[in-house]
N, C-alpha and C positions, 0 to 999 in steps of 0.2 A: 629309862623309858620316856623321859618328859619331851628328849631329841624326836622321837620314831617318829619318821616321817609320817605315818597314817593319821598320827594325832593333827597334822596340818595339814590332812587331806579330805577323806571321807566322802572321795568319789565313787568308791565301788557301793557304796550303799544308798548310792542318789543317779544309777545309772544300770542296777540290771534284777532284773527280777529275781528274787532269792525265794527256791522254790526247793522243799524238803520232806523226806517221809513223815509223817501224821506219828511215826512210835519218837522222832525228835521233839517233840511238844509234851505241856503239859495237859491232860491229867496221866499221860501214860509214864511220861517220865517226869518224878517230881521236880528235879535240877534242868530240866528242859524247857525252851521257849514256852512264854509264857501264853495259855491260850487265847487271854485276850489280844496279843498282839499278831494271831496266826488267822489265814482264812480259808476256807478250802480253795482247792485248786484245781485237781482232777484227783481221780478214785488213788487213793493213798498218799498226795499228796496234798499240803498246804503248802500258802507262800506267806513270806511276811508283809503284814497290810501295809499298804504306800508302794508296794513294788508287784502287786496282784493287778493293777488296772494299765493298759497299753494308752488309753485314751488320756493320762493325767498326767504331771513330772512323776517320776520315779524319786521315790524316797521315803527310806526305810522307817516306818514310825519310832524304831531304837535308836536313830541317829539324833545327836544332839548337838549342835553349835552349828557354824558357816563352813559349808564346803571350801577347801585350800584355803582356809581359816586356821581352823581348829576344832574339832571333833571330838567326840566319844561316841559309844555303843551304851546305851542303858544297860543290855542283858550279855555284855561284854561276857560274861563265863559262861553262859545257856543258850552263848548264838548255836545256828546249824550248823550242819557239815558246809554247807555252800560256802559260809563265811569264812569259817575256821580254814578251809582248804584253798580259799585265794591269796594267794602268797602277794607279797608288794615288790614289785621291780627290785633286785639284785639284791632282796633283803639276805639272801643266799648264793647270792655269785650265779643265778640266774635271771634272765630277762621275764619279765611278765607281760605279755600282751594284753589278756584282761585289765591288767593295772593300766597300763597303757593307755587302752581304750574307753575307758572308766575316765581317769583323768582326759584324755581328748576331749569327752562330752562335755568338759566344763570349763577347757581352756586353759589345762594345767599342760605344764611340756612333762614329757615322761622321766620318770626318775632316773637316776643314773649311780654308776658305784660311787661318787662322789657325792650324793648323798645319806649316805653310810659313813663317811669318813668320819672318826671319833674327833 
């Protein structure tokens, strides 16, 4: 895991508002995002704070280190759906255009099967 590209990326969590049902949080689900890191967003949802405001940079208060750096996720096991279901370019032999456009916003070229190569 120390290879995966994401760990030397960390643009989808510093480029799109990560926005999730209110039963994904804590106090409803104990193993679920934590509620201080959740804000409301509209009637059943929250987003994660850092990516709720249009007006500021986007970036997830769980993200840790420099974008196309080096990264982690704080709540890495109690992210949302949003998270958990954005796949990274050909991590599976498909294309990702979110990944894509994620990394464009910060000047990364998009990934490619060759960075999967063992």
């Amino acid at each position: 895991m120390a290879d995966h590209p994401c760990l030397r990326c960390g643009a989808c969590c510093a480029a799109f508002r990560v926005a999730f049902h209110w039963s994904e949080a804590q106090p409803h689900k104990a193993e679920g995002v934590p509620a201080a890191l959740a804000t409301p967003l509209r009637l059943h949802e929250l987003a994660m704070r850092g990516t709720d405001d249009a007006l500021k940079p986007v970036r997830c208060v769980a993200l840790e280190g420099s974008v196309g750096a080096g990264t982690s996720c704080r709540i890495y096991a109690s992210r949302p759906a949003p998270c958990r279901e954005l796949g990274a370019a050909w991590e599976t032999g498909e294309p990702s255009p979110q990944c894509d456009r994620a990394r464009a916003v910060h000047g990364l070229p998009p990934l490619t099967p060759a960075d999967w190569a063992a």
